[in-house]
CHARMM internal coordinates of N, CA and C (Angstrom, degrees):
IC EDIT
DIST 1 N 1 CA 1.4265
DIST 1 CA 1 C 1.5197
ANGL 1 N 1 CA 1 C 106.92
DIST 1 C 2 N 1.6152
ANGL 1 CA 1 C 2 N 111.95
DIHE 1 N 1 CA 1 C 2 N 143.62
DIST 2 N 2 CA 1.3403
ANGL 1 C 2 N 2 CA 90.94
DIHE 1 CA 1 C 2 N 2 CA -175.95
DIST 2 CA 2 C 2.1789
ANGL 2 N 2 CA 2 C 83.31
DIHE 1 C 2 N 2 CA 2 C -138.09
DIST 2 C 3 N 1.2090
ANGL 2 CA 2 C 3 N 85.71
DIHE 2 N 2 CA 2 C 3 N 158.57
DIST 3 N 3 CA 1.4370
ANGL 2 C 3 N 3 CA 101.27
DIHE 2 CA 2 C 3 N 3 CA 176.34
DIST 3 CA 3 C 1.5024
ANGL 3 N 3 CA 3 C 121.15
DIHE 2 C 3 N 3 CA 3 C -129.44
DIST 3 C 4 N 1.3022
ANGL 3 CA 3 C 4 N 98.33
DIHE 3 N 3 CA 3 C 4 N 107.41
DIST 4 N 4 CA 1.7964
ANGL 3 C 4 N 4 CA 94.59
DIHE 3 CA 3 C 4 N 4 CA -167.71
DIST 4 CA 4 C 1.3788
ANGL 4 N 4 CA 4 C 103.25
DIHE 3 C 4 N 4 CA 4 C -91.45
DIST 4 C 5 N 1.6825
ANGL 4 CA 4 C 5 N 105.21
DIHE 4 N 4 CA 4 C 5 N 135.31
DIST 5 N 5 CA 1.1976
ANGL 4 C 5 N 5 CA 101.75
DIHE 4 CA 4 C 5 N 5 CA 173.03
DIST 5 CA 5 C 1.4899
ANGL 5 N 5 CA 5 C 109.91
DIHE 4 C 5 N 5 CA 5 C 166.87
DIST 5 C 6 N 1.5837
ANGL 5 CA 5 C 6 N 161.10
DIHE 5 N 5 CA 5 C 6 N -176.86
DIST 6 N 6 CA 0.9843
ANGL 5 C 6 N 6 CA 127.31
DIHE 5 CA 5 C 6 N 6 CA -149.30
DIST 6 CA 6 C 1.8318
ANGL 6 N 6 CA 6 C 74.39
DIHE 5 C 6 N 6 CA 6 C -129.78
DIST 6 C 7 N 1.4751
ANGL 6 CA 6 C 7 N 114.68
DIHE 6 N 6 CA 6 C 7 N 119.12
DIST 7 N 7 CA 1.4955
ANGL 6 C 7 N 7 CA 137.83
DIHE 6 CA 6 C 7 N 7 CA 13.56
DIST 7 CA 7 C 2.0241
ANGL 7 N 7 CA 7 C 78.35
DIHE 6 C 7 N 7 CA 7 C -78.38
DIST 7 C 8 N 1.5726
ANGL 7 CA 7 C 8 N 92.01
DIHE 7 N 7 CA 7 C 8 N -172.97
DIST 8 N 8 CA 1.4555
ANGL 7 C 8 N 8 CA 123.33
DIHE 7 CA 7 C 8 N 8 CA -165.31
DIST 8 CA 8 C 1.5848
ANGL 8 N 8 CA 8 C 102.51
DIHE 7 C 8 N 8 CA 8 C -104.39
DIST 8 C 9 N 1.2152
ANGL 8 CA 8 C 9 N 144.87
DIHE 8 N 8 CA 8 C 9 N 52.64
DIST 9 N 9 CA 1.8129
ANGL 8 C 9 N 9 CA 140.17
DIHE 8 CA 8 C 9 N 9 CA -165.39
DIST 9 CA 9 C 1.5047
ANGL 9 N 9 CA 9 C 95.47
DIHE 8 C 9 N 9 CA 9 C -60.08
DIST 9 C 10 N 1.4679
ANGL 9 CA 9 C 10 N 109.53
DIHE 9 N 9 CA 9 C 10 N 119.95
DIST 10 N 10 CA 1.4458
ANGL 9 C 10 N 10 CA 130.67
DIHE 9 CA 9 C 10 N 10 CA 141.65
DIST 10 CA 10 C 1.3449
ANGL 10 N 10 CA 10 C 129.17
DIHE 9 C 10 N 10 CA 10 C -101.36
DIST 10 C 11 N 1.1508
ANGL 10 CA 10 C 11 N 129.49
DIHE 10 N 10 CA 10 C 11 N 119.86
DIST 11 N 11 CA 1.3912
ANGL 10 C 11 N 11 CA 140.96
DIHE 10 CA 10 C 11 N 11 CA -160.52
DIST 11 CA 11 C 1.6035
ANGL 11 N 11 CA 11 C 109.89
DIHE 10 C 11 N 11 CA 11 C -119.07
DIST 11 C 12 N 1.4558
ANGL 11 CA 11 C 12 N 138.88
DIHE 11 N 11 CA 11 C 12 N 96.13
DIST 12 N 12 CA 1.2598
ANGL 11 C 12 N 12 CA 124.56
DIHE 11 CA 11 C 12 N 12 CA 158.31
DIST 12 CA 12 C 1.2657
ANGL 12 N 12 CA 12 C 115.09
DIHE 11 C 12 N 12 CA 12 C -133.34
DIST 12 C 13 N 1.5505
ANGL 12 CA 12 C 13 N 93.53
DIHE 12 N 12 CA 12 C 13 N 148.20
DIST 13 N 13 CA 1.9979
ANGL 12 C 13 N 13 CA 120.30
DIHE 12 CA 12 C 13 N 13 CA -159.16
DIST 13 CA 13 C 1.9414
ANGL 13 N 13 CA 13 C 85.69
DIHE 12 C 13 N 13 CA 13 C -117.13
DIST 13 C 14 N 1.5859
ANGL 13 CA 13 C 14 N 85.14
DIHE 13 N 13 CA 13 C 14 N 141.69
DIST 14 N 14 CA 1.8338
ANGL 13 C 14 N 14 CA 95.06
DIHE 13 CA 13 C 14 N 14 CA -176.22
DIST 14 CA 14 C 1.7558
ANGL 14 N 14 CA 14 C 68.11
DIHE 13 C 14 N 14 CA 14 C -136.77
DIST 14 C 15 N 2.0251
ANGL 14 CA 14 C 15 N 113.13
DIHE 14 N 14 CA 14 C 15 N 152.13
DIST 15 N 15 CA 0.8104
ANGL 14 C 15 N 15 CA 87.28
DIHE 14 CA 14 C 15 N 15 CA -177.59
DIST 15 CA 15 C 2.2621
ANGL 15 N 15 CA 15 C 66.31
DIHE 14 C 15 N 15 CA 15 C -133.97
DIST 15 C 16 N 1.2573
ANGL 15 CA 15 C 16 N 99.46
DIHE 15 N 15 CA 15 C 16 N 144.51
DIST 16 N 16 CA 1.4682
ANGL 15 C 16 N 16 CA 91.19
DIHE 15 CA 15 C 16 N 16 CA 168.90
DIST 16 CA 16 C 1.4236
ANGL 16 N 16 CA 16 C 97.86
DIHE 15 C 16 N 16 CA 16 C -152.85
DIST 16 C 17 N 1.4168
ANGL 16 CA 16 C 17 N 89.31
DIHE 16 N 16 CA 16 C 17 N 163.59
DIST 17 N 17 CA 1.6473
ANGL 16 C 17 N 17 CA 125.16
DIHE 16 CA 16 C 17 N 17 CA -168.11
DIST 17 CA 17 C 2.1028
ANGL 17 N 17 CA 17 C 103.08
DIHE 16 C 17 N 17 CA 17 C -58.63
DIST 17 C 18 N 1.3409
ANGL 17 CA 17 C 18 N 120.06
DIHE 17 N 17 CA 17 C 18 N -166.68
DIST 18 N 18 CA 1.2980
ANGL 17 C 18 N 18 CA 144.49
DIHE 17 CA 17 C 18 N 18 CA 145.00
DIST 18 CA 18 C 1.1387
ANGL 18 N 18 CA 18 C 103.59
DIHE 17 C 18 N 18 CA 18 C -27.21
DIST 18 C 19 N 1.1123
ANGL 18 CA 18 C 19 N 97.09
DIHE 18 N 18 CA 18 C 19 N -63.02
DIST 19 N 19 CA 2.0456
ANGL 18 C 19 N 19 CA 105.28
DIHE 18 CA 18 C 19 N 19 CA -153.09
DIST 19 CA 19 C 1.5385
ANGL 19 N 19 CA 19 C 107.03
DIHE 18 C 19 N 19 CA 19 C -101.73
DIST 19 C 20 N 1.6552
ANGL 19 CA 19 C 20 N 104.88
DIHE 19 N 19 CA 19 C 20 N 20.27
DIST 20 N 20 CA 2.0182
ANGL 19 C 20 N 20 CA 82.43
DIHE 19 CA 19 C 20 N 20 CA -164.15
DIST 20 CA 20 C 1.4034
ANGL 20 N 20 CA 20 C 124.63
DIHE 19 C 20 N 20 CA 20 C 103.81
DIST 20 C 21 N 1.1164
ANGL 20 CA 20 C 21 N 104.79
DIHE 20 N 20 CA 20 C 21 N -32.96
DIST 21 N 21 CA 1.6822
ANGL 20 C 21 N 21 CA 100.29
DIHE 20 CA 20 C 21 N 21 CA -162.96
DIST 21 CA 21 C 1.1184
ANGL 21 N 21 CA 21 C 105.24
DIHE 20 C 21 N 21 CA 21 C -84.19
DIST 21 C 22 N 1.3123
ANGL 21 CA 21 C 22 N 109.13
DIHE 21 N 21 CA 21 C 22 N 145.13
DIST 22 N 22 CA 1.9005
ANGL 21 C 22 N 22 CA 127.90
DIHE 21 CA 21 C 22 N 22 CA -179.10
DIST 22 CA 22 C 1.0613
ANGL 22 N 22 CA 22 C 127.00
DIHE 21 C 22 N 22 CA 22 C -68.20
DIST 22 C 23 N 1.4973
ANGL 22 CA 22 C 23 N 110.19
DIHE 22 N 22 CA 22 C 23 N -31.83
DIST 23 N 23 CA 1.4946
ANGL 22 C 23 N 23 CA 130.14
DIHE 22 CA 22 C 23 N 23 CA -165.22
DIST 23 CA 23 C 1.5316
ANGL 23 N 23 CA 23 C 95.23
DIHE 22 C 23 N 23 CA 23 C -81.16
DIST 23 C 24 N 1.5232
ANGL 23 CA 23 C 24 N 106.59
DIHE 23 N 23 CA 23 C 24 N -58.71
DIST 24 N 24 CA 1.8141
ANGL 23 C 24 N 24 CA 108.18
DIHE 23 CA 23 C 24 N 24 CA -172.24
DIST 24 CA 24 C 1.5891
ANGL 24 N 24 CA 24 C 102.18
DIHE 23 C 24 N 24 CA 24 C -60.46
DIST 24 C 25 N 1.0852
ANGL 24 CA 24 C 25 N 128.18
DIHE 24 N 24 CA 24 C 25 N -19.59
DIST 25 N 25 CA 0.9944
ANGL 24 C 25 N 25 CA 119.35
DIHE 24 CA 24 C 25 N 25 CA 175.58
DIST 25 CA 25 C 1.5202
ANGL 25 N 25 CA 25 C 121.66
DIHE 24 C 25 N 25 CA 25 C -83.76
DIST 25 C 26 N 1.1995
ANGL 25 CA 25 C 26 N 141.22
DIHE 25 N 25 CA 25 C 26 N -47.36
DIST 26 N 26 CA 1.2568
ANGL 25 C 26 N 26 CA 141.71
DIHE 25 CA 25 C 26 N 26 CA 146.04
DIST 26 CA 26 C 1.3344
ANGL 26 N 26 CA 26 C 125.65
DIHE 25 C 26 N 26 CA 26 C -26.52
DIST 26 C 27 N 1.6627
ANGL 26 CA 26 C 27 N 110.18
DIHE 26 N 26 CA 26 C 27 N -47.80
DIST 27 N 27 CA 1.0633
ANGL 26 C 27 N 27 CA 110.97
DIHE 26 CA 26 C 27 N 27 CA 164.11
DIST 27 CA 27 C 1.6227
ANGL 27 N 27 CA 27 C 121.66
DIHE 26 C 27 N 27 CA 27 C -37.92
DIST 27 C 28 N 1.7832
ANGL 27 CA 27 C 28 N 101.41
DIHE 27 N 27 CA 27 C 28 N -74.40
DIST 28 N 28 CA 1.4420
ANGL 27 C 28 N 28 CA 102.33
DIHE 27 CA 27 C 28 N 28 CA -170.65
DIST 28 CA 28 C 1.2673
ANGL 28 N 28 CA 28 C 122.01
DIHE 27 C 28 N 28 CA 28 C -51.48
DIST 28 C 29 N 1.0295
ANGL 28 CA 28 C 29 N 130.41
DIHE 28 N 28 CA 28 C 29 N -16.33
DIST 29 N 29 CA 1.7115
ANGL 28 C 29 N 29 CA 142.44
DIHE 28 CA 28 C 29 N 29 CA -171.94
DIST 29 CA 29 C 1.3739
ANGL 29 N 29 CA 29 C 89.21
DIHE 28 C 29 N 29 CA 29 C -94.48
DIST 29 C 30 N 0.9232
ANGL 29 CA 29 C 30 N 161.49
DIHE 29 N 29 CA 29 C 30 N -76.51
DIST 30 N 30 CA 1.4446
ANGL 29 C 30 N 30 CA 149.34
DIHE 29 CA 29 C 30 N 30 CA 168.17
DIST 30 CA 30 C 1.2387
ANGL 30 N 30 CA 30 C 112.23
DIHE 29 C 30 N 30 CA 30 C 2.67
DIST 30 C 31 N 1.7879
ANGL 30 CA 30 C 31 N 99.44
DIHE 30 N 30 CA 30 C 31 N -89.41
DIST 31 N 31 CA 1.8343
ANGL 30 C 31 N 31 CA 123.92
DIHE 30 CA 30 C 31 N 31 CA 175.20
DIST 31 CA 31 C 1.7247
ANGL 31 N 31 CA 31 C 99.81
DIHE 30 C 31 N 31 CA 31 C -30.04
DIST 31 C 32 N 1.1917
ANGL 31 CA 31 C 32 N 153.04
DIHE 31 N 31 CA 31 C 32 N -40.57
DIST 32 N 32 CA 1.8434
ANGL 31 C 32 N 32 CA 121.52
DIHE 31 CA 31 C 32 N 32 CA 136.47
DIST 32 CA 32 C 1.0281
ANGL 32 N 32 CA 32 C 124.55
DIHE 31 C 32 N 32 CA 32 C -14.10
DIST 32 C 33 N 1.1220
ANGL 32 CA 32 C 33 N 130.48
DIHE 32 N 32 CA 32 C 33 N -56.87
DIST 33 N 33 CA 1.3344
ANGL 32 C 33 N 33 CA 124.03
DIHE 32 CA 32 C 33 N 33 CA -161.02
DIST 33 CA 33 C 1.6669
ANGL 33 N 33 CA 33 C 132.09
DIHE 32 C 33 N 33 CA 33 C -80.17
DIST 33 C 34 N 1.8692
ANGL 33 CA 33 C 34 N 92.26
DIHE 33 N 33 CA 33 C 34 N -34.52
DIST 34 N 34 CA 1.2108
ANGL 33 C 34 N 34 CA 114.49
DIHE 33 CA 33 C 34 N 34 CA 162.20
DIST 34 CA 34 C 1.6410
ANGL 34 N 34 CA 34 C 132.94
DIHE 33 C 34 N 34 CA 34 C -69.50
DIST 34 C 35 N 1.4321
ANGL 34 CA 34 C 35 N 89.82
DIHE 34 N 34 CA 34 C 35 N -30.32
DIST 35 N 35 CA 1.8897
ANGL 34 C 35 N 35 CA 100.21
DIHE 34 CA 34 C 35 N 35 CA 153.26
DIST 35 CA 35 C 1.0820
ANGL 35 N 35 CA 35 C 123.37
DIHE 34 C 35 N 35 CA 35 C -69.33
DIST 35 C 36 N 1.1353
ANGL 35 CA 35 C 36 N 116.57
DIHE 35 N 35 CA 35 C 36 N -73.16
DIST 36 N 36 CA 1.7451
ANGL 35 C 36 N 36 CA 111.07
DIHE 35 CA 35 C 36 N 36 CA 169.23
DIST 36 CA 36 C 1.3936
ANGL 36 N 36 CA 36 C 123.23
DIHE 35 C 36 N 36 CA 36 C -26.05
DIST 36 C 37 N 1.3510
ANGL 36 CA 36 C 37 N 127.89
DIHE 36 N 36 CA 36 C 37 N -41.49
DIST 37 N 37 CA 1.1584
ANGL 36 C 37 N 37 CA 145.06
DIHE 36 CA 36 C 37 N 37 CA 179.14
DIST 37 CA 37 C 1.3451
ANGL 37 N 37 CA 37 C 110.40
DIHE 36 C 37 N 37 CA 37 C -72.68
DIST 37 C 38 N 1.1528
ANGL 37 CA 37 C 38 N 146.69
DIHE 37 N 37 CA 37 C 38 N -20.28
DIST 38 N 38 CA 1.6440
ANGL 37 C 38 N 38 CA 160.95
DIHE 37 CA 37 C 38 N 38 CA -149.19
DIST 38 CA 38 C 1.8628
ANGL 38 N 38 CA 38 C 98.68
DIHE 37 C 38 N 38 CA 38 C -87.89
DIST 38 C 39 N 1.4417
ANGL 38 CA 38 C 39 N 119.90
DIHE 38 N 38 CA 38 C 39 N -29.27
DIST 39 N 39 CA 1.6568
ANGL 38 C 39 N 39 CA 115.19
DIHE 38 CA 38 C 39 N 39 CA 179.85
DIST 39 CA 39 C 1.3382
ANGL 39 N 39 CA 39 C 96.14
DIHE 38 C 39 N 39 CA 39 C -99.84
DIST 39 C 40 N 1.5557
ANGL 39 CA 39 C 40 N 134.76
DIHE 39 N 39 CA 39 C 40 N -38.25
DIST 40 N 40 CA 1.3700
ANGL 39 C 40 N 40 CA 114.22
DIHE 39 CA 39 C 40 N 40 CA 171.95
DIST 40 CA 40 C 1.7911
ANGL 40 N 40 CA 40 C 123.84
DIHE 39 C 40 N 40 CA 40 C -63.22
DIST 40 C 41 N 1.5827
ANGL 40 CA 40 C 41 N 97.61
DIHE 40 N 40 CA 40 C 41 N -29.65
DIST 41 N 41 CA 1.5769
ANGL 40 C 41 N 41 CA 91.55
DIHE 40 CA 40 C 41 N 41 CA -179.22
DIST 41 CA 41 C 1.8127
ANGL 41 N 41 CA 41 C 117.24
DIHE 40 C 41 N 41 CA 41 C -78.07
DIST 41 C 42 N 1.4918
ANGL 41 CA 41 C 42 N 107.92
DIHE 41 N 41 CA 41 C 42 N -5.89
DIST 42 N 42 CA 1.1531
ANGL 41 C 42 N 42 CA 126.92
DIHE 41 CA 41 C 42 N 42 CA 172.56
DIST 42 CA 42 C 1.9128
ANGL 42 N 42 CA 42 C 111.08
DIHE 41 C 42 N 42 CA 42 C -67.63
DIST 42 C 43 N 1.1844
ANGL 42 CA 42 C 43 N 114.74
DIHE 42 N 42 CA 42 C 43 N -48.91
DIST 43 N 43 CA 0.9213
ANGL 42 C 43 N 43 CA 138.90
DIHE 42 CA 42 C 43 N 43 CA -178.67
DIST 43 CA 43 C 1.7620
ANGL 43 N 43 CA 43 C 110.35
DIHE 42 C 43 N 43 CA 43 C -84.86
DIST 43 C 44 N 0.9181
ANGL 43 CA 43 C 44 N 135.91
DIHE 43 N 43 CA 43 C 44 N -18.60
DIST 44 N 44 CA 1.3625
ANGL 43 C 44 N 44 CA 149.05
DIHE 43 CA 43 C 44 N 44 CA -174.61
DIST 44 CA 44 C 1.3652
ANGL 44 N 44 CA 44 C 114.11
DIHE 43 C 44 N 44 CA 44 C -84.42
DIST 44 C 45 N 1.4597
ANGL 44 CA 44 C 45 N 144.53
DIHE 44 N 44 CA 44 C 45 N 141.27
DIST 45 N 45 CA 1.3117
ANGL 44 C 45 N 45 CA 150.41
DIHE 44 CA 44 C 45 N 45 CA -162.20
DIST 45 CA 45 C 1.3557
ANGL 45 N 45 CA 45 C 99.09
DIHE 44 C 45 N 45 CA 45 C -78.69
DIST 45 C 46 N 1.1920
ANGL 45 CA 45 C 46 N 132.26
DIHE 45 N 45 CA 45 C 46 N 141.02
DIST 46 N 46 CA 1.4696
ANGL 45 C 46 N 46 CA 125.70
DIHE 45 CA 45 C 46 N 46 CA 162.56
DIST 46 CA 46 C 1.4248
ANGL 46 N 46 CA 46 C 119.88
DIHE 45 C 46 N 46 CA 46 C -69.72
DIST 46 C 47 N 1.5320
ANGL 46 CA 46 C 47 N 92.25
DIHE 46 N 46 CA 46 C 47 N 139.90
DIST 47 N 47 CA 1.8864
ANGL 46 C 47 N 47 CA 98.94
DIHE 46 CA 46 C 47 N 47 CA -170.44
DIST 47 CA 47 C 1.3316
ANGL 47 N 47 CA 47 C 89.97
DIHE 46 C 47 N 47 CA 47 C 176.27
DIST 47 C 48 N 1.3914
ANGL 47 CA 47 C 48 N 125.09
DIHE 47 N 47 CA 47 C 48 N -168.17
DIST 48 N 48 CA 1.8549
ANGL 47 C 48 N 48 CA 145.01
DIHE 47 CA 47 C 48 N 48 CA 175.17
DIST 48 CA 48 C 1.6678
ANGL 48 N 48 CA 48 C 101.63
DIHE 47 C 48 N 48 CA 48 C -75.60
DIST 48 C 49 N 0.8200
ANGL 48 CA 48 C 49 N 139.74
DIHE 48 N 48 CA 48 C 49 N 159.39
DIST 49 N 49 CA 1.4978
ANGL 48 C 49 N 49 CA 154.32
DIHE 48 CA 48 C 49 N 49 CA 152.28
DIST 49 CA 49 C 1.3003
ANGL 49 N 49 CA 49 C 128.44
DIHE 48 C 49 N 49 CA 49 C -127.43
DIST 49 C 50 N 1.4869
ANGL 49 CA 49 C 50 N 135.76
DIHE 49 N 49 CA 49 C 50 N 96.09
DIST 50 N 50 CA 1.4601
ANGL 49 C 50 N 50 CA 123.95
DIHE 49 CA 49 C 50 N 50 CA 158.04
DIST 50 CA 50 C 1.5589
ANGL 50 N 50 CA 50 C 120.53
DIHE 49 C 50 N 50 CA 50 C -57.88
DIST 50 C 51 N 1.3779
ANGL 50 CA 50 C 51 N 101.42
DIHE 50 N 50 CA 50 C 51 N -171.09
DIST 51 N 51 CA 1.2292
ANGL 50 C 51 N 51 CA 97.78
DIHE 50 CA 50 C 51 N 51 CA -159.29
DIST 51 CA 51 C 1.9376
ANGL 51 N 51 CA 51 C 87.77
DIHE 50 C 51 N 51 CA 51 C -96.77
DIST 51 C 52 N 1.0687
ANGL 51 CA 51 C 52 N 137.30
DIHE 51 N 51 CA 51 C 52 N -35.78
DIST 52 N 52 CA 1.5399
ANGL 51 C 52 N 52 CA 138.43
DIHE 51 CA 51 C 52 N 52 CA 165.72
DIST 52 CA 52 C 1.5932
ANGL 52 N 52 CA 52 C 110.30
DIHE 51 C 52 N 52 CA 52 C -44.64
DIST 52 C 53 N 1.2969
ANGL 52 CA 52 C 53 N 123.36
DIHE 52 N 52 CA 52 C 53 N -23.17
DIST 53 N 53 CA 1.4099
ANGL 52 C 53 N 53 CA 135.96
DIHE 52 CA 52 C 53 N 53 CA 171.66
DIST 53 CA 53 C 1.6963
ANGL 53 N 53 CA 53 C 104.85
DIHE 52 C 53 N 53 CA 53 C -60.05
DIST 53 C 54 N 1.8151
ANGL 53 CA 53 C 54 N 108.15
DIHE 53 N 53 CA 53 C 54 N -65.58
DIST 54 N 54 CA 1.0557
ANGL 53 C 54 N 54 CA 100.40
DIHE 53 CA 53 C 54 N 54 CA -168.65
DIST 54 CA 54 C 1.4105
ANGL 54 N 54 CA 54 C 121.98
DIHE 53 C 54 N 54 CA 54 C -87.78
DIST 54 C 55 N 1.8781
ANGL 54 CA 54 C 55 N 125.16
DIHE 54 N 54 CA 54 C 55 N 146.23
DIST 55 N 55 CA 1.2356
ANGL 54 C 55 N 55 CA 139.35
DIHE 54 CA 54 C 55 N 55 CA -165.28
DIST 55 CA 55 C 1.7318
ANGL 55 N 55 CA 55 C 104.42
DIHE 54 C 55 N 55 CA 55 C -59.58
DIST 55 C 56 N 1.4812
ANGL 55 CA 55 C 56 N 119.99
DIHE 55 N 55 CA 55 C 56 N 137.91
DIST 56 N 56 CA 1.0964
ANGL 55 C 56 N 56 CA 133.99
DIHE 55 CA 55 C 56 N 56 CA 143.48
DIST 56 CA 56 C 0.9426
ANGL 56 N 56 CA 56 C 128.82
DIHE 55 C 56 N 56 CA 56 C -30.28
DIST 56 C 57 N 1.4499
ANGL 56 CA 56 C 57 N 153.39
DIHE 56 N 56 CA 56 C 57 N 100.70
DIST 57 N 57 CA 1.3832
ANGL 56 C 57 N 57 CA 150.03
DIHE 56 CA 56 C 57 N 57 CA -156.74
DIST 57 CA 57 C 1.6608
ANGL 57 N 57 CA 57 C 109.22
DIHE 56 C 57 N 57 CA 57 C -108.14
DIST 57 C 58 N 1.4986
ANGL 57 CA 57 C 58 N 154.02
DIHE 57 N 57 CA 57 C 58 N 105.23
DIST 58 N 58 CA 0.9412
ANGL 57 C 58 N 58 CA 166.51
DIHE 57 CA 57 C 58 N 58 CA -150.41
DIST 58 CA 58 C 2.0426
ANGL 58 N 58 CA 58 C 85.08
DIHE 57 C 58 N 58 CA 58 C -74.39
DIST 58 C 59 N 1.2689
ANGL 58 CA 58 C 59 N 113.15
DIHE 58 N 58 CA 58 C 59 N 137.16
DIST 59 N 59 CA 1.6867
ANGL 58 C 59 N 59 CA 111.09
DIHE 58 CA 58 C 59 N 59 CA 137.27
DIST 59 CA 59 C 1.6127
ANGL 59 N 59 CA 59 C 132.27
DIHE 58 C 59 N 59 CA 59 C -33.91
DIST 59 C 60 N 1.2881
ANGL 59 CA 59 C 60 N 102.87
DIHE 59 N 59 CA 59 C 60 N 113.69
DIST 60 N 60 CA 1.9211
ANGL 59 C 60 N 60 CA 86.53
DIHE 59 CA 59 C 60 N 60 CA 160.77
DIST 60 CA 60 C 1.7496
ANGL 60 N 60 CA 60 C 113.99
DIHE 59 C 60 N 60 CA 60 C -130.46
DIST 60 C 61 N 1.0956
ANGL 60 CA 60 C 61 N 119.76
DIHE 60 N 60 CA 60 C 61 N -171.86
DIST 61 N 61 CA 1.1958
ANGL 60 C 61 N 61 CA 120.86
DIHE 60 CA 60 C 61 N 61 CA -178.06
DIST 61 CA 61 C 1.2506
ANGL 61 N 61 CA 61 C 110.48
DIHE 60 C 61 N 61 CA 61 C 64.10
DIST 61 C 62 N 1.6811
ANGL 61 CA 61 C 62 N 124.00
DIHE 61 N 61 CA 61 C 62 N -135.05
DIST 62 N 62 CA 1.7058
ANGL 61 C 62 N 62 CA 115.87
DIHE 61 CA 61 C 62 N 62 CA -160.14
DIST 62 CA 62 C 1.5652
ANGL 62 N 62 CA 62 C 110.19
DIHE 61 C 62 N 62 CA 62 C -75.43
DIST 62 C 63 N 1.3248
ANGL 62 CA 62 C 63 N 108.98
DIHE 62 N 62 CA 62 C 63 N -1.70
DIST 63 N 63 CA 1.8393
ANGL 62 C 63 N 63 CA 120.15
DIHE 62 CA 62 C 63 N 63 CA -177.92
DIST 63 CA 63 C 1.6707
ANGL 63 N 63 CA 63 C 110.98
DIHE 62 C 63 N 63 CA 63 C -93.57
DIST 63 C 64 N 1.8064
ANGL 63 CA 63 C 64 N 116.13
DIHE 63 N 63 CA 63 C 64 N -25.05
DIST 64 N 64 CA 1.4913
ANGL 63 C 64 N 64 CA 91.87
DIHE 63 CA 63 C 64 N 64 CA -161.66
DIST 64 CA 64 C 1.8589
ANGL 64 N 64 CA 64 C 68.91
DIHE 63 C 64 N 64 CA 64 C -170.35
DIST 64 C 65 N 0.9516
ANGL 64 CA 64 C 65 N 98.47
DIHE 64 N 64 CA 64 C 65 N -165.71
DIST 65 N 65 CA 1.7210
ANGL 64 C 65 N 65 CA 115.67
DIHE 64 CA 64 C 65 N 65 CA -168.48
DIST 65 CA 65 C 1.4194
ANGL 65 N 65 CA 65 C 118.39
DIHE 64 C 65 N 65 CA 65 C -67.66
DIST 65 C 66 N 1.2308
ANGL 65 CA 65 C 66 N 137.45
DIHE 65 N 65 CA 65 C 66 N 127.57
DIST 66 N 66 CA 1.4016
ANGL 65 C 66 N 66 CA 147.86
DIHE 65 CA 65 C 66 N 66 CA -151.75
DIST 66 CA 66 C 1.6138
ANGL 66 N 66 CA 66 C 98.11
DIHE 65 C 66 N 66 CA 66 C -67.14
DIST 66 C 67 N 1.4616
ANGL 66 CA 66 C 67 N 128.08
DIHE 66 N 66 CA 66 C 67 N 164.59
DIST 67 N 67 CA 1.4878
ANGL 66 C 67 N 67 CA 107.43
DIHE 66 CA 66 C 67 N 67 CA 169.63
DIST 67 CA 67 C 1.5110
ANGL 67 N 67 CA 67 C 99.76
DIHE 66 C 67 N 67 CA 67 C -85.67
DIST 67 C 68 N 1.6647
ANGL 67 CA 67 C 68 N 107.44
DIHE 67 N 67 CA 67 C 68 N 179.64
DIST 68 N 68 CA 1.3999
ANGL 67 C 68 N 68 CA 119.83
DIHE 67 CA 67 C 68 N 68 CA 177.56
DIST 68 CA 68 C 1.2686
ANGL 68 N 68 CA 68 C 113.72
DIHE 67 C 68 N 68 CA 68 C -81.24
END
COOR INIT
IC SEED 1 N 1 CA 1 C
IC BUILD
């Protein structure tokens, strides 16, 4: 992410596995998203789903705000 502007914020996240690897690492940071998603697709009509289909899910607990 970059933020232009005076100062200039550059932000980069590498996310890797055990061993290094990029891929295992991408992966696991993914597998978020697909959980979160697991009560809406429950709730969702059956059909195909991209990933622009399914809702953005905010952090909660030790990442972002506890639920209510």
């Amino acid at each position: 992410m970059i933020i232009e502007g005076d100062p200039r914020i550059e932000v980069n996240i590498e996310a890797t596995d055990h061993v290094g690897n990029r891929s295992g690492g991408g992966n696991a940071t993914a597998v978020g998203r697909l959980v979160s998603a697991i009560d809406w697709l429950v709730d969702a009509a059956p059909g195909l789903y991209d990933a622009l289909d399914v809702p953005m899910r905010p952090a909660v607990g030790k990442l972002g705000q506890k639920p209510a």
